[in-house]
Structure formats: C-alpha cells, structure tokens
ZAMARGU-4260 file (C-alpha; in steps of 0.2 Angstrom, whole numbers, plus 5000, padded with zeros to 4 digits):
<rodrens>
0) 5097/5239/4813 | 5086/5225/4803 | 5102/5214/4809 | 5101/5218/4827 | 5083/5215/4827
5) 5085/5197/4821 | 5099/5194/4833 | 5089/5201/4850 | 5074/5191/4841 | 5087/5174/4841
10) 5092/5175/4858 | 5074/5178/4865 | 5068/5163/4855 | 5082/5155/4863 | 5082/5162/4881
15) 5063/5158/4880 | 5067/5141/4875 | 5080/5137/4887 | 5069/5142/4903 | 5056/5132/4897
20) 5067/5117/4896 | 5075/5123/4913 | 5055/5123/4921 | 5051/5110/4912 | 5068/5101/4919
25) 5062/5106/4937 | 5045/5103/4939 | 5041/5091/4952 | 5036/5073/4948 | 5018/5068/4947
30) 5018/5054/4961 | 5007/5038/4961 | 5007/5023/4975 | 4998/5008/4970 | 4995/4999/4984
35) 4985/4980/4982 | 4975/4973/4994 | 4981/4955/5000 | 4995/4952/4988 | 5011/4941/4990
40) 5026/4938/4979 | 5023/4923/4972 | 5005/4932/4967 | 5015/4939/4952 | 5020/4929/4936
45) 5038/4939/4938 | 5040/4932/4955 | 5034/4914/4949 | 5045/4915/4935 | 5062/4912/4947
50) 5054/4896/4955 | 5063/4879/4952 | 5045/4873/4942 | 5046/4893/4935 | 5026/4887/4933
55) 5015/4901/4929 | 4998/4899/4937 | 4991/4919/4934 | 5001/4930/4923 | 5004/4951/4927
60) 5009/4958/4913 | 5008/4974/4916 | 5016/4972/4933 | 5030/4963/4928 | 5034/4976/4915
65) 5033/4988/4930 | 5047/4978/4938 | 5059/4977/4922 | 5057/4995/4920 | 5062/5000/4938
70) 5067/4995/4955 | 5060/4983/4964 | 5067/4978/4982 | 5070/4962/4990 | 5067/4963/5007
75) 5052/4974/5006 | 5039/4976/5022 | 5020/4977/5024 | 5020/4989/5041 | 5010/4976/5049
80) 5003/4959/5041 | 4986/4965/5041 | 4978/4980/5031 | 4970/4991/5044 | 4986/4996/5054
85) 4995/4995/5036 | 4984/5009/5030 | 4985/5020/5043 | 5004/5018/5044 | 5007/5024/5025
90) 4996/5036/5026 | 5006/5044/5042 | 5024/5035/5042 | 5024/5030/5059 | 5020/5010/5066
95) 5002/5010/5072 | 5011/5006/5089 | 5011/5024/5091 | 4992/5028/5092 | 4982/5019/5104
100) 4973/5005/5095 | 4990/4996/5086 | 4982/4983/5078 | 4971/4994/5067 | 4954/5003/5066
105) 4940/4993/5059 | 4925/5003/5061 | 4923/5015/5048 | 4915/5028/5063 | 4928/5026/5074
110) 4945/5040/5077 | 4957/5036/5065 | 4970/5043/5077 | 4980/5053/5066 | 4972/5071/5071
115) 4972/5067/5090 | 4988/5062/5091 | 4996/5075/5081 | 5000/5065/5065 | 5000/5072/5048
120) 4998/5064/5031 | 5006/5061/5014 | 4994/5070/5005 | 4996/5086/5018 | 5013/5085/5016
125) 5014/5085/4996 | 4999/5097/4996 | 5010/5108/5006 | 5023/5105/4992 | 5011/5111/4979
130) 5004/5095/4972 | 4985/5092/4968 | 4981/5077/4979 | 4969/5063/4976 | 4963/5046/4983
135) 4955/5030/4974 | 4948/5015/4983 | 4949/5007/5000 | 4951/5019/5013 | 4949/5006/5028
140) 4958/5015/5043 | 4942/5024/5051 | 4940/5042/5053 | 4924/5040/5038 | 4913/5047/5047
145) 4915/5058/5063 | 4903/5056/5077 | 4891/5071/5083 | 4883/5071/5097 | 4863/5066/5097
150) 4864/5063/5079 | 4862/5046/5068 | 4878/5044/5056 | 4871/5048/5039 | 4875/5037/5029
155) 4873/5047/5012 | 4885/5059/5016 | 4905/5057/5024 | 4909/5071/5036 | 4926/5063/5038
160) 4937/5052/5023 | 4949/5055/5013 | 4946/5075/5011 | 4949/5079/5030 | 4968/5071/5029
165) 4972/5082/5015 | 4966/5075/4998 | 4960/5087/4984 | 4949/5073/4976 | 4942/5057/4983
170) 4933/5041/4977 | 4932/5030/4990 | 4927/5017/4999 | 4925/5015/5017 | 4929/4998/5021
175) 4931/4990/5001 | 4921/4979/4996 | 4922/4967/5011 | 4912/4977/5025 | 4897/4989/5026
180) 4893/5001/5018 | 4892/4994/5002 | 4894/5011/4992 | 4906/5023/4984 | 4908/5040/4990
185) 4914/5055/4978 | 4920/5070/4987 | 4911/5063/5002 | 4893/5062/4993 | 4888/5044/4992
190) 4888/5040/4973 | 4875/5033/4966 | 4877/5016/4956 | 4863/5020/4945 | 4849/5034/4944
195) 4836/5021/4957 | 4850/5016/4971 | 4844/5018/4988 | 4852/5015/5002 | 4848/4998/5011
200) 4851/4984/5019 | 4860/4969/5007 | 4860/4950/5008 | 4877/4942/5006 | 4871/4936/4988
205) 4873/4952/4983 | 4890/4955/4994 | 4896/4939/4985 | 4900/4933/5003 | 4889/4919/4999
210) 4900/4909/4990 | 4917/4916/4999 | 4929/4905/5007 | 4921/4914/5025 | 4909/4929/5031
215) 4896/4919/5020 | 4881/4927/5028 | 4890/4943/5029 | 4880/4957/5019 | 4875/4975/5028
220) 4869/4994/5022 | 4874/4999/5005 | 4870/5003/4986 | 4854/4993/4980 | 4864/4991/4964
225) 4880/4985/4970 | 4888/4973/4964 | 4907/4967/4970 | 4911/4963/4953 | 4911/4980/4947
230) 4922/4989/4961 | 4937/4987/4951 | 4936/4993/4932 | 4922/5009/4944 | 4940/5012/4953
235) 4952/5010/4939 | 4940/5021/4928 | 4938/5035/4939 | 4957/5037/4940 | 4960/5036/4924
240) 4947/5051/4921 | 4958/5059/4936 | 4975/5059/4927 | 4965/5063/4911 | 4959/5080/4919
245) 4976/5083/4927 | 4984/5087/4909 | 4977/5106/4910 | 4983/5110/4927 | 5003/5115/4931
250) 5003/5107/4948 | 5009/5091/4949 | 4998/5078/4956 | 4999/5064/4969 | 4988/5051/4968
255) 4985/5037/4980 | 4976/5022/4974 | 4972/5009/4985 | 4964/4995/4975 | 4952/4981/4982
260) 4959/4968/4974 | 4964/4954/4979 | 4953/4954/4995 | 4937/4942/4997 | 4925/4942/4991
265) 4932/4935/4975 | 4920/4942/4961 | 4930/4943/4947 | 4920/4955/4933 | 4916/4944/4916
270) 4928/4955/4905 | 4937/4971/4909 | 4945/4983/4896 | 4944/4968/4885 | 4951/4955/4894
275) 4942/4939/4899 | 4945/4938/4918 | 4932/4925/4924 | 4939/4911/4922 | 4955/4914/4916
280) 4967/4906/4929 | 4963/4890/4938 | 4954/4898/4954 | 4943/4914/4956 | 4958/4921/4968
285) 4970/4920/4952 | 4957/4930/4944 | 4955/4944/4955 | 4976/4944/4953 | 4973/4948/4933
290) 4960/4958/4935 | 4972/4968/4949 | 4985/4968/4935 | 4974/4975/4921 | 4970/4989/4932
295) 4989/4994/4934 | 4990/4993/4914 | 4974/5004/4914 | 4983/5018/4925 | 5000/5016/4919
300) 4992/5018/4900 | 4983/5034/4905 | 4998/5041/4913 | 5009/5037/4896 | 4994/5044/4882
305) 4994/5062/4895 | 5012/5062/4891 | 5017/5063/4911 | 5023/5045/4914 | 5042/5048/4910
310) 5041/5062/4924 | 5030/5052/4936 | 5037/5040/4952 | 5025/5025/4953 | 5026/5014/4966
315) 5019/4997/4968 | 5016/4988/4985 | 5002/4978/4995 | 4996/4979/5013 | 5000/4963/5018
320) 5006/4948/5014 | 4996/4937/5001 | 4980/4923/5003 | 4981/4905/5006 | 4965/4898/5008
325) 4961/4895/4987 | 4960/4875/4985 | 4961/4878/4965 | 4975/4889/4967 | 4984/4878/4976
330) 4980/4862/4966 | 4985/4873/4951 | 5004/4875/4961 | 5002/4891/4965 | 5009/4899/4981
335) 5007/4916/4986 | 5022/4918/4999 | 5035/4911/4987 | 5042/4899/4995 | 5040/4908/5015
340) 5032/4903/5028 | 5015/4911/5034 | 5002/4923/5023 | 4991/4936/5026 | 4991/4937/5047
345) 5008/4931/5052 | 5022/4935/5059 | 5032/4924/5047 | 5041/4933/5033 | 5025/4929/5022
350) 5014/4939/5032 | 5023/4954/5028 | 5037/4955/5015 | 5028/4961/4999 | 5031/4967/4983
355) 5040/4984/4979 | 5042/4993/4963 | 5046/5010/4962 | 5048/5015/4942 | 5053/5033/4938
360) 5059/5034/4919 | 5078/5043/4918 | 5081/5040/4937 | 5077/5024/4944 | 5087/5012/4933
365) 5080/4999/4925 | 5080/4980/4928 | 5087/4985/4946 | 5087/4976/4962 | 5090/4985/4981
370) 5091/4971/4994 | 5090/4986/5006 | 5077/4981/5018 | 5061/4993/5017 | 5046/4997/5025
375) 5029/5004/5013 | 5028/5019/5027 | 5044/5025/5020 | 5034/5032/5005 | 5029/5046/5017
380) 5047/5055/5019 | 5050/5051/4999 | 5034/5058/4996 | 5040/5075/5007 | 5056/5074/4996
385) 5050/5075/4982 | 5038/5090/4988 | 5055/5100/4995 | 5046/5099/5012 | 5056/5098/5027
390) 5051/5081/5038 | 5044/5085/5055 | 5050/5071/5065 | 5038/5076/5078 | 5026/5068/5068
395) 5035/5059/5055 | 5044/5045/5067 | 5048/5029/5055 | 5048/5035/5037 | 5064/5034/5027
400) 5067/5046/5012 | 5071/5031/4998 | 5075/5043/4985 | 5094/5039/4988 | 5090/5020/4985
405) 5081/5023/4970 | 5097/5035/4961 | 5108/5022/4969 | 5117/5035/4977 | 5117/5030/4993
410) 5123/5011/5006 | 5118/5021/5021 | 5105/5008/5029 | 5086/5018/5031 | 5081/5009/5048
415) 5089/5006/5063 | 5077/4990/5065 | 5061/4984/5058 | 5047/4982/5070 | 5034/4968/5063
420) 5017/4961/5072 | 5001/4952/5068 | 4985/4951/5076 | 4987/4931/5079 | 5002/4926/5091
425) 5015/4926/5091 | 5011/4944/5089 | 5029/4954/5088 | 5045/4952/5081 | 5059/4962/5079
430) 5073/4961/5064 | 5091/4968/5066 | 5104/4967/5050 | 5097/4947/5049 | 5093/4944/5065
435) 5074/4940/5069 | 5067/4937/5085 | 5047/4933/5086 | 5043/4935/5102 | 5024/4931/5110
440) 5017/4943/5127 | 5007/4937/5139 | 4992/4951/5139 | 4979/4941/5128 | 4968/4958/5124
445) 4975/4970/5108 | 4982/4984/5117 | 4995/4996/5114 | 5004/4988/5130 | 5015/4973/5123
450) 5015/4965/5144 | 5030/4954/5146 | 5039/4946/5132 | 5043/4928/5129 | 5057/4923/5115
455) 5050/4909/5103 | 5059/4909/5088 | 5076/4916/5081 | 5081/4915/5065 | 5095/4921/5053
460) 5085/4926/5038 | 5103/4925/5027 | 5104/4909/5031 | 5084/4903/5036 | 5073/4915/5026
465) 5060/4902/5023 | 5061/4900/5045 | 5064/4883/5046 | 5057/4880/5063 | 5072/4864/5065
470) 5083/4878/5061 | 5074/4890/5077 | 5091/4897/5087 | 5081/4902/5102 | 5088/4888/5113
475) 5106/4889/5108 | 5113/4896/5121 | 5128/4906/5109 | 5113/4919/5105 | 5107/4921/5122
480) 5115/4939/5124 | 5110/4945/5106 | 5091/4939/5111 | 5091/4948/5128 | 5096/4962/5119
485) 5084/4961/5103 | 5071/4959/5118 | 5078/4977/5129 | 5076/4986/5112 | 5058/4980/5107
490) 5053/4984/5122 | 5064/5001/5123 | 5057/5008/5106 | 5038/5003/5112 | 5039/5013/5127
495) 5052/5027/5122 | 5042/5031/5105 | 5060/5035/5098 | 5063/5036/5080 | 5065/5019/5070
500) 5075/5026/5055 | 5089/5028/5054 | 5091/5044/5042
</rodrens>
C-alpha cells in the first residue's frame, strides 16, 4: 500500500510539473514597442558600421545588440514622415488618410479621431486579450484633454490620454518635451517635479529652445521645475519601476514606450545610469542618440533581472525618418539617412524608412534579415495575434500580422502597396513591388482630399534606392502606363478606403 502511495505521490509530482511547464509553455508574451522620436538608420553605430568609411560618430550599444539578437528588416516604414500622423497610425493600424485630419493632430485639446471614427487601439485589443497595458512618454496625437462645454481646460488634470484608448497605466507626456504643457502626467494627474512645482508660464531657457537649431523663443505652461534634460532617465525610470511591479501579476503586460529622444530641444542630461552623455559624441544631437540608447539598455536590463525577457517580443522603431540640421554632427561625418535622400519631413526614402528590430528569444532568430517591406502600424495586427484576438477589419484597415516574418514561416507579401506622404510637397507617394511614384496635388491646404495629382518622380528602388533624381523615370515614356496606373490606384485606395494589406 506504502508502494502505491509513493507511485500516486510520483505521478502527481510529475503531472503537477508537466502542466506547469505546459502553462508556463503557453502563456502569452509580454509585449514591448520602443518607438524613438526622430531617429534614422545611419543614427545607429550598427547601421554606420556597413558604410564604406564604417566611421562611428555615436555608438548604440545596446541597440545594436538588439539587432544581433533578432530581426531587424530592410525596407521598414515610418506610416508617415512626420510624428503626429505616425503616432496615431500605430496606435490604430490604419494610414491617418482615414480620419479627417491626415497629416496629424497637433494640439493636445483637439479629437484624436480614433473614437469618432470608430477606430480602436492596440492597447484595447491586447487588454481584450488579457494583457496589463501601460504607456511611457510622448503621446502627441491629440485626444489629451477633451473639451467641455463652458469650461477652461485644466490643466492639472487629463480627462483624456492615454487611459481613455485602453491603457492600464500611464506616464505621459502630452506633446514631449517640444510643446506646451511642459509636465508629466501619471494616471492622468499632473505629476509633480518636486514638492513646490506650480503650474506656469516658462521662458524658452528653461524649455532649452533657447539654444535649439529653431522655436528659440518657444516656451509655454508647464512644471516650474522642468527641466528638458531630465525627461529621459524620468521616463526610462518610471518603466523600469513598471516591469519591476509586473513580476507579481499572471497577466502578461504590454508596454508601450514612446521615448523623446532624439527630438529638439537637444538637452542632453550630464550623466545617466553612469554614463557620461554631455559631450560624448561630437554634437548635442549625437548625445541625445546615447542617451536614447541607454534608455533601451535600462528597459532591456529590467526585463532580463525580472526574468521575463526570454518570453517577451520587443520591438524597435521610430516615427520618422532621422534629423539633419546638426552642423557638428555633420562635420564629424555623420548622416542620419544612410546614404538616402531626404530626412525627417520628406517624401524621400529618408523621410520614412526607419529602423526595425523585433527580438523575441527562441522564435525570432538571431542575426536575421527580412527585406520584406513593412509598415510600424503593422504592430497593431501582431500585437492582436499574439493576444489570440480576432482583427476587426472594420476598424483595423492596414495592419499586417508579422508574426509569420518573424518565425520565418511565411513569403506571402504583408501589403498590397505602401502609401507614403509628408507635410512638405511633393506630399504623396505610392510603392508597388519596387516601383515608387511621388507625386504632388494641386490643393495647397492639408486636407484629407489629395485634389488632382501630378507625377514627379519615378524610381526603381532596386536599382535607385538612394533616388537619384538623373535617374527620375517619370518622362520615359516605357513607364507611362505603369505610372497611370500607380496614379488610378493612389487615388482609388484614398477614396474607396479599402484594405492596404494584403493578408
């Protein structure tokens, strides 16, 4: 009898054991997108690295080793070349075509257009999915504060934000650190810098837009203690303290971290986590690109002493292509579109094809390369994969599920086309397989109506990916069909609102 009792006793120790492992095995992963403000290929050592010169003007560590641990994609896209649009489209997977104000929403007060148009979010969808939500940093799409009739906006308190499109936890801030109000907001309460911060009105000394390359009399409401060089390791802090908490909870948890680096004004902090940042690189933009880095070692080292990081997708983009404008940078040999034409604002390949890494320990193999082109809204339908949510492509329209690109069990192409635009003209382009035809429209105002269309430039990005404008095919009269009809599509998935993707 003694016998039997210590054989049942064996075979619940191991039946106990093995569903553990089996749970354990089927848990969902924690997600994390990174997403950098103003950040261009050549902005990371890895990246600079592959140039003829392979001259390092800022190194990313910590970036880098992101990309050697995972999959990073060649022919990655920014939704739009500038940040506003950008963010609303990876919060909602669609092109900010679809709402009514396509080039983005500036004002902190004004609609965000995801409710009133029937959008939903990521964070809904992977809170639907079970996951503990959170958001860090720049928010920058509207929708802060909602209107009420016959009453002043206070400014102490968010009544919109990141807690009304479906995040658990929220550290925000409304416009970054480049536009009023100058403050952080926890769970929509305005968080105070230090025990005496009041709320008023700040000189651009303080903003640090006195010595930016522009805006240098910009200041505006916000924190009497702010200071722009402190935004960073407040943000990178705060979600460290996040994953830190998470370790008692069973959910898993999906954070979204918006950084404000690398946007002006360039403040870099004096020393962060140990590091010298100041001075570091030639110019105070390559310092703000190490400080950016030293906030993704500071989450990526959270996530490993939790013991979560092998069962966590992170993901690594930016909002747009990279900056231009710093003469020390430049003198140093640095170049933040790698070798493409345009930056932060164009059309040009520069203006929108950023960085991608997507590293998830056991299932995205390391050192890898997809050359499939991408758009950063396509973390929306991952991000319902992983959450075992079905896609609503009423309200889901241009988001591709990349989970088969990162197994590598897929060819299938995610997008039918990729739709680019930037607020200066030529404003809209179209790519097909490695066709891209930039086109310009006659309606001056930013409207969601693209008026009539006139071809400027077409180039073969297999052949021309630095667009050579001597190379510019617009003229030869061999492609006069395949323009026609790259023109009768633009204009066809603008006014139809069809689906871009193409799975």
């Amino acid at each position: 009898m003694k016998k039997l009792v210590s054989v049942f006793f064996i075979l619940g120790i191991l039946t106990a054991s093995t569903f553990s492992r089996t749970h354990a095995q089927k848990r969902q992963p924690n997600i994390v997108v990174l997403m950098a403000d103003d950040i261009g290929l050549g902005d990371l050592s890895y990246y600079q690295k592959l140039r003829k010169d392979k001259k390092i003007t800022v190194a990313t560590p910590n970036i880098d080793k992101l990309i050697s641990e995972g999959m990073h994609f060649t022919d990655a896209h920014s939704p739009a070349s500038l940040c506003a649009p950008t963010r609303f489209s990876l919060l909602t997977g669609n092109y900010s075509y679809r709402n009514q104000r396509p080039f983005g929403v500036w004002a902190p007060e004004a609609n965000a257009l995801i409710d009133s148009n029937g959008f939903t979010t990521s964070a809904r969808i992977a809170k639907a999915g079970g996951y503990n939500t959170a958001f860090f940093g720049k928010w920058g799409l509207g929708g802060s504060w909602v209107k009420e009739k016959g009453k002043k906006i206070d400014y102490g308190y968010l009544n919109g934000g990141a807690l009304s499109y479906g995040f658990d936890y929220a550290c925000e801030l409304p416009e970054g650190i480049q536009n009023k109000p100058y403050a952080f907001y926890e769970n929509r309460k305005w968080m105070k810098l230090k025990p005496d911060s009041v709320l008023k009105e700040l000189d651009a000394n303080q903003t640090g837009y006195a010595t930016s390359k522009k805006h240098k009399k910009r200041g505006g409401l916000g924190d009497s203690n702010w200071d722009p060089k402190q935004a960073g390791p407040i943000l990178a802090n705060k979600a460290v303290n996040y994953i830190h908490n998470q370790k008692e909870n069973k959910e898993p948890f999906f954070m979204y971290y918006c950084s404000q680096a690398v946007h002006i004004p360039h403040e870099p902090p004096a020393n962060f986590n140990g590091k010298t940042i100041a001075g570091s690189t030639p110019g105070k933009h390559g310092d703000m690109i190490y400080e950016l880095d030293v906030q993704v070692g500071l989450i990526i080292e959270a996530l490993k002493k939790t013991g979560v990081y092998e069962n966590t997708l992170f993901i690594f983009t930016s909002d747009n292509g990279g900056l231009s404008f710093d003469v020390d940078m430049k003198r140093a040999g640095h170049d933040t579109s790698q070798g493409l034409s345009g930056s932060k604002g164009s059309i040009n390949e520069g203006g929108h094809r950023v960085p991608f890494v997507a590293v998830w320990p056991g299932i995205v193999k390391p050192n890898s390369i997809s050359d499939e082109p991408i758009v950063g809204h396509d973390v929306v339908a991952t991000i319902a994969a992983l959450a075992n949510q079905n896609l609503d492509k009423t309200k889901v329209f241009d988001s591709a599920n990349l989970l088969p690109l990162f197994k590598g069990e897929s060819n299938v192409k995610a997008h039918h086309y990729l739709m680019h635009q930037s607020a200066n003209g030529p404003t809209f382009a179209l790519r097909e397989g490695d066709w891209k035809l930039i086109m310009k429209s006659d309606i001056k105002k930013k409207t969601d109506d693209v008026g009539n269309l006139t071809p400027i430039f077409l180039y073969n990005l297999k052949a021309n990916l630095a667009e050579d404008e001597s190379k510019n095919l617009v003229n030869n009269k061999k492609y006069a069909k395949l323009i026609t009809d790259m023109m009768a599509k633009y204009q066809e998935l603008r006014e139809s609102k069809v689906s871009t993707v193409n799975y």
